[in-house]
N, C-alpha and C positions, 0 to 999 in steps of 0.2 A: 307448522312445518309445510302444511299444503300449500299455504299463501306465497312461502319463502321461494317452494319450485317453481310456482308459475309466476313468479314475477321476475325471476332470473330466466325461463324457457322466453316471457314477452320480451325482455331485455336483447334475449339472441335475436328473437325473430326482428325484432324493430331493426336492429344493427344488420341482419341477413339483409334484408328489403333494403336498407338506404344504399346498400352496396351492388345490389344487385343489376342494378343498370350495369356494369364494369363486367367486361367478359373478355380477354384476351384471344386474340386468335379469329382465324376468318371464322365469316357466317358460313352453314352452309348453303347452297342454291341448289335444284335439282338440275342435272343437266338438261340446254336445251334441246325440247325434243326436234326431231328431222321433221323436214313442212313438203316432203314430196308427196307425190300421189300415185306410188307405184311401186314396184319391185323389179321388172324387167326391164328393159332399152326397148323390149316393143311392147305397144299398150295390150292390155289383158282383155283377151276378147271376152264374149260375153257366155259364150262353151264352146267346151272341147267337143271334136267333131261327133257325127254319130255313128257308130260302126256297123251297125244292118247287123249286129248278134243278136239274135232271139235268145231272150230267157235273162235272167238277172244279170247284169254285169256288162251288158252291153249300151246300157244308155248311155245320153249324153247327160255330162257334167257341168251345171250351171257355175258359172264367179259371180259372187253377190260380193262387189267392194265395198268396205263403209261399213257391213254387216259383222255382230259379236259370235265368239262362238257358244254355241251352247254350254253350260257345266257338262254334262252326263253326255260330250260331244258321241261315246262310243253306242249312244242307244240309237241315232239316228241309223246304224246299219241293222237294225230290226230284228237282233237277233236275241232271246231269251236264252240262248246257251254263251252269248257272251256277257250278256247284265250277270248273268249268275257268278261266273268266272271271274269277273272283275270286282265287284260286291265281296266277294271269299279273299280276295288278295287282298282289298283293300282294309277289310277286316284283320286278317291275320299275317300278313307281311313283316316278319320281325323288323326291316328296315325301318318301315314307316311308325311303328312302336316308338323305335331307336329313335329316331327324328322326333317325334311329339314329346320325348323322353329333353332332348337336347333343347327344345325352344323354350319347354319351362323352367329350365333350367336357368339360361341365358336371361328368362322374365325375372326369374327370380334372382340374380345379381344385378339386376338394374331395382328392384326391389332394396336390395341391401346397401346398395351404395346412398340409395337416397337416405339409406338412415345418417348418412354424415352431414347431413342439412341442420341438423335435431344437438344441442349438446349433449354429450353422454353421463349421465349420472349413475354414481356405485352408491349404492348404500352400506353402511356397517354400522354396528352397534356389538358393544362389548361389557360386558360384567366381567370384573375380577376382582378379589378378596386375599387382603395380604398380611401377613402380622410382621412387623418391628419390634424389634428391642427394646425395652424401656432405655437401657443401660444406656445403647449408642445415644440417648437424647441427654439423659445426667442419670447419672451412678444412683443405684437406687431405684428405678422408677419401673416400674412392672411393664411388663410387654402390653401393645397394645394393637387391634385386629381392626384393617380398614377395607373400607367396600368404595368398588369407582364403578359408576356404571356411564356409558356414552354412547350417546349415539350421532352419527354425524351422517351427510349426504357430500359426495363429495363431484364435483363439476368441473369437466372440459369439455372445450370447444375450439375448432380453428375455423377462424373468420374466414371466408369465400370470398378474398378482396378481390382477386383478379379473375374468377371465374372459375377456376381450374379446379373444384370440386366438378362443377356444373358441366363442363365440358368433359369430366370421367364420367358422369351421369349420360351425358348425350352418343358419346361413344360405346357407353353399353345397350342405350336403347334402339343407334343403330345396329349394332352387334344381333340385338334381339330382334329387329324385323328382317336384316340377313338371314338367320337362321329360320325363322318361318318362312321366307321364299325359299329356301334348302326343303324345305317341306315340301312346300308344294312341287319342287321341282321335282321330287322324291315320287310325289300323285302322281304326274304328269309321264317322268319314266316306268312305273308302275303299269299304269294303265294302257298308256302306249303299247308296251313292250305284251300284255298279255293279249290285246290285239293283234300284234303282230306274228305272233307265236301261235296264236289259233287259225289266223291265216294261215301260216305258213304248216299246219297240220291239214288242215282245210286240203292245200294245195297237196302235200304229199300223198294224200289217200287220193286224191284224184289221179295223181300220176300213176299210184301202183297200180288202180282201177283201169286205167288205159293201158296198161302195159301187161297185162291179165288180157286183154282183151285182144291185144296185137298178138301174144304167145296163143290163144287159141286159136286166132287167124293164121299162124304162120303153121302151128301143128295140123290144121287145115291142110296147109298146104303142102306138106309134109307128107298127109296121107296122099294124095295125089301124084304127089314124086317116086312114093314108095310102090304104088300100086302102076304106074306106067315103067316101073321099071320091070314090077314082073311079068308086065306085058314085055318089057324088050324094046320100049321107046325111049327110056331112060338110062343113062350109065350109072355107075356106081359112083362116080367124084358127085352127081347133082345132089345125089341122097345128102353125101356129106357137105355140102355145101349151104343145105338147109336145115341141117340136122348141127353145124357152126353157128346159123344164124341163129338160131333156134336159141342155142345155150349163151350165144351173147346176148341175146334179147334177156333173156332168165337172170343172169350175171347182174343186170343190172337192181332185181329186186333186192338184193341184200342192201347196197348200200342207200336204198330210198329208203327199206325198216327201218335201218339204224339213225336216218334222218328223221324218218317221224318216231322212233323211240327219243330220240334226244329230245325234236320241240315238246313233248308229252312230259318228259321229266325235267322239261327248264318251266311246261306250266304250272308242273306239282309244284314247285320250288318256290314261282313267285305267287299262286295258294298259299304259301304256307306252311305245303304240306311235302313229305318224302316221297319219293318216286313211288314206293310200295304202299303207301296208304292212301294214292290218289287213283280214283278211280277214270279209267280210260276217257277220253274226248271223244268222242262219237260226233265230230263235227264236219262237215262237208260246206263246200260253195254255195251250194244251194241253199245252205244255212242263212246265210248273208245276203240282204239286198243293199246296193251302191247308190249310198248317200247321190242326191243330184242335185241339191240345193246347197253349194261348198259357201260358206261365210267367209271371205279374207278381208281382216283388219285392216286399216289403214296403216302407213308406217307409224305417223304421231303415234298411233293407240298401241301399235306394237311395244313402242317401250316403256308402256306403263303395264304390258300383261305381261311380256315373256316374263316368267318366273327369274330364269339366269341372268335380265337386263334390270330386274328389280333387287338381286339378290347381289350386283355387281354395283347398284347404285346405292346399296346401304353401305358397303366399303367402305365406298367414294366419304358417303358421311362421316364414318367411323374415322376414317385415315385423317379428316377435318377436323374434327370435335380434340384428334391425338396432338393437332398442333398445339390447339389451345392449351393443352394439360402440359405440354414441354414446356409452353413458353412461361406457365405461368410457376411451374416449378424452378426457375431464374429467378421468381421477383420475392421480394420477401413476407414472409409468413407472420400472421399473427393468430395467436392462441391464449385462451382462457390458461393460467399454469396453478398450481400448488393452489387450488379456489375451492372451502370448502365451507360449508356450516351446520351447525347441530347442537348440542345438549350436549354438558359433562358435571355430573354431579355423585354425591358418596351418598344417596340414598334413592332408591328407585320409584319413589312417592315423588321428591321432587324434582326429577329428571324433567319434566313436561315444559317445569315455570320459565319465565322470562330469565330469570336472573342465572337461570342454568346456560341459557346460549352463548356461544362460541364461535365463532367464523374466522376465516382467511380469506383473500383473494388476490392473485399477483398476474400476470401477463407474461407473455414474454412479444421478444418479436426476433424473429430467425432469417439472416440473409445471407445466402450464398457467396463467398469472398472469392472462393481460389476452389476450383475443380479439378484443374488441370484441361479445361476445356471440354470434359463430360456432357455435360450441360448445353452448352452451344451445338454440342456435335448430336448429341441425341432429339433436338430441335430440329437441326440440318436433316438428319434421317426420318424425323417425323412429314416434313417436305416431302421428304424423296418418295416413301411409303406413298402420300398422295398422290404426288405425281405418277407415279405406279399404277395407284388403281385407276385414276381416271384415263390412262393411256388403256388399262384395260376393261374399262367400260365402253368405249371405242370399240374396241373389236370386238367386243360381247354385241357388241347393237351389229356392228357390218358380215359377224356371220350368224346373226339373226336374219337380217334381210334375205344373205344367200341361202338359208335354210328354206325359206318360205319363197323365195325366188326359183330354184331345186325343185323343191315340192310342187309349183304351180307350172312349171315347165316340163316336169315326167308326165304329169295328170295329162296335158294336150298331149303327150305323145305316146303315152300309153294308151288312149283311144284309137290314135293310127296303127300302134302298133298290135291290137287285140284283131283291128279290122286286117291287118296285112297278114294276120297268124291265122286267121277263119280262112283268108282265101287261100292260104298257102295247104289249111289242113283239107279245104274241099278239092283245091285241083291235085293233093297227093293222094285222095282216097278214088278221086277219080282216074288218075293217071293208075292204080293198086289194079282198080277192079279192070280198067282196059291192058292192063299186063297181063293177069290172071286171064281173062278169054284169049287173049294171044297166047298166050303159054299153052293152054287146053288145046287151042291147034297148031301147034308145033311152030308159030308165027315167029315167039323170042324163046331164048336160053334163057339156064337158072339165072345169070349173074345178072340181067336185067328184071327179071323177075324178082331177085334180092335187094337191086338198087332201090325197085318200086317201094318193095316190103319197108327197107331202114328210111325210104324217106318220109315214108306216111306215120312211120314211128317217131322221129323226130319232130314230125310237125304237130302232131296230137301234143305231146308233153310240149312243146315251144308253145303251142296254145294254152293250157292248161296255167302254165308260168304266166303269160300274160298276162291272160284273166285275171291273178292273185295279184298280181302287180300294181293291176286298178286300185286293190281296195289297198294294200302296204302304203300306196302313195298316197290314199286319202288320209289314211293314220296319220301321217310323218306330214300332210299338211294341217290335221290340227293341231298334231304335237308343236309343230314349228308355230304356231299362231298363239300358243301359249298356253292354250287345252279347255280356254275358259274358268279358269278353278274360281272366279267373281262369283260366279254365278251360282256356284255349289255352296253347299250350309253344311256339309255330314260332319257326325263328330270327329274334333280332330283337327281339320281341317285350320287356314290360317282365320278365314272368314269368323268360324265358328270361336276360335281362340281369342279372337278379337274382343267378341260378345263379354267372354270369361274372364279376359285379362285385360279392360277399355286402356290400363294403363301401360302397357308392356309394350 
């Protein structure tokens, strides 16, 4: 019996192999990649200026062209309360569960489809025991009780003349490195975005902390209005005139809470965890030092990292590989049909022997006459489908470029603009304090005194913004450079799944 399977399993495979040259339908080729050396119309200096701020955030920013980015891009901003935060999301992120959830899955139909390489053999075996009539055989003859026992193996296969197994096999193992670049793409929003969101908490505690600070200054000045009035140098509208500002300045802290309540419970979220079980971010600016060594990829390299330009060119493959399967579903079919062999014998002693074996085997061959044009037309759409992806692998690469084009053009002018927001905060704290001694001697009125006040308000927060703006933009230019996820091995990951699945 053992001999009989593998000499029908060597039969298919010899017959797979002679046919296997023959593959309907285009190859596919990866797109060529772009041979520029750039992202902008002006060449990329070699940093962004240096803005004379003392303290973190104010250096300059080197462009290394040519250079990869690191995997773990977000430890270059030095901060242990963001590895920590980032590590927790990337742990417990249902998304990313979801996703590592879907690419095994995707493995595992490129898995089962390759079972259609193999012919599929059922086994069955059967005893039954039956008694007859004497009588039905001649009148007279006593009944008599019979045993059948059989067993048989029974075999199909449809031959891969024209490829079109092979070509569903290739469409799914595109299908399957699609969805691992969905993964990473998955990291890469992840990570980014709790970056982004710890800045952006960073930045709002700074502003409420300036603006705490302006309201003690103004209630300062406040007492001053109040006490020259009761000298009689003051009227009553100047009281309320800073006793107005006062409460607009105040006004403004509710809606900064409710801004840093929300970035706090969108970080609990992408943690893992519920607003009420995640404990506060106690994060601040000074938290953070501004990466100065920025890596920007070449474009060639860019579209072998961005995840969404890798995950758009397995499409491309997949929408390929579906020609193949249209077209080959046109040409006619051949199959192993009614093919089977085994043992049938009335006693279970000699079920084993030669003389008990049994077989069949028949063919068919199947060819499409009349569809009605189904066939032709589900070909035509299989085209179109490609054509589709490749027009939109196209724009996946050209606002790749303008993301990292974006990205490297805020970075220069967010340096100019952190420097024009320092001089704007020193000459309104200067212009504050030379108001304030004029005011003390009767030099100016309140409403110049108030202008002082709201413009040194606004330039501290327009500062404070800046500042955050450095590092947002540094985020959004690893993010746009594809995040490095090469480089990373953690479990999970597509690198790592690679290892797991060599074949998937």
């Amino acid at each position: 019996m053992i001999c009989r399977i593998a000499a029908v399993r060597f039969t298919v495979a010899a017959i797979t192999l002679a046919l296997a040259a023959c593959a309907v339908g285009p190859n596919y080729h990866p797109p060529v990649r772009p041979m520029q050396d750039g992202y902008t119309h002006e060449e990329l200096p070699a940093q962004t200026v240096s803005t004379g701020v003392a303290g973190p955030g104010g250096e300059a920013q080197r462009f290394e062209l040519g250079r990869d980015v690191t995997g773990e891009w977000w430890t270059l901003f030095g901060s242990a309360k963001l590895d920590a935060l980032i590590e927790q999301a990337m742990a417990n992120y249902p998304d990313i569960t979801a996703q590592q959830a879907v690419l095994r899955e995707a493995q595992e139909n490129v898995r089962a489809e390759e079972g259609n390489f193999f012919p599929h053999l059922g086994g069955q075996a059967i005893a039954s025991r039956s008694q007859t009539p004497g009588s039905y055989v001649y009148p007279g003859l006593p009944n008599f009780i019979q045993n059948v026992f059989s067993a048989t193996v029974s075999v199909s296969y449809t031959f891969d003349i024209w490829g079109g197994e092979r070509r569903s096999v290739e469409a799914l193992q595109a299908q399957a490195v699609q969805q691992g670049f969905v993964l990473e793409a998955s990291y890469l929003t992840l990570t980014s975005n709790i970056a982004t969101q710890a800045i952006q908490v960073a930045s709002i505690r700074e502003q409420i902390a300036a603006t705490h600070q302006i309201i003690t200054l103004v209630e300062q000045q406040l007492g001053v209005v109040q006490r020259r009035f009761r000298l009689g140098s003051q009227s009553r509208a100047d009281i309320l005139l800073q006793q107005s500002n006062l409460a607009t300045i105040r006004a403004t802290l509710p809606a900064l809470q409710q801004q840093l309540a929300q970035a706090e419970h969108q970080l609990a979220t992408l943690t893992g965890r519920s607003p009420r079980d995640a404990e506060p971010v106690e994060f601040g600016l000074d938290d953070l030092q501004l990466p100065q060594d920025l890596p920007v990829s070449l474009p060639s390299s860019l579209v072998a990292q961005r995840p969404d330009i890798r995950q758009q060119a397995a499409v491309v493959h997949q929408m390929s590989a579906s020609i193949g399967v249209a077209t080959a579903n046109m040409l006619p079919q051949l199959t192993l049909y009614n093919t089977s062999f085994g043992n049938l014998s009335t006693s279970a002693s000699t079920l084993a022997e030669a003389s008990s074996g049994l077989w069949s085997i028949g063919g068919q061959i199947a060819q499409p006459l009349f569809e009605g044009g189904a066939l032709r037309a589900k070909r035509r759409a299989a085209v179109d489908a490609y054509d589709h992806a490749v027009a939109q692998y196209r724009l996946v690469v050209l606002q790749s470029f303008r993301d990292v084009a974006d990205a490297l053009t805020a970075l220069q002018n967010d340096a100019q603009a952190l420097e024009a927001q320092r001089d704007a905060v020193d000459d309104a704290q200067a212009s504050l304090n030379l108001t304030q001694r004029q005011y003390a001697v009767g030099a100016v009125d309140s409403t110049t005194l108030l202008q002082a006040q709201q413009t040194y308000q606004q330039a501290r927060l327009n500062y404070v913004r800046a500042l955050a703006s450095r590092y947002t933009d540094t985020v959004t230019l690893f993010a746009a450079l594809g995040g490095g996820w090469w480089h990373r091995n953690d479990p999970g990951t597509l690198a790592r799944l690679r290892q797991e699945f060599p074949n998937g």
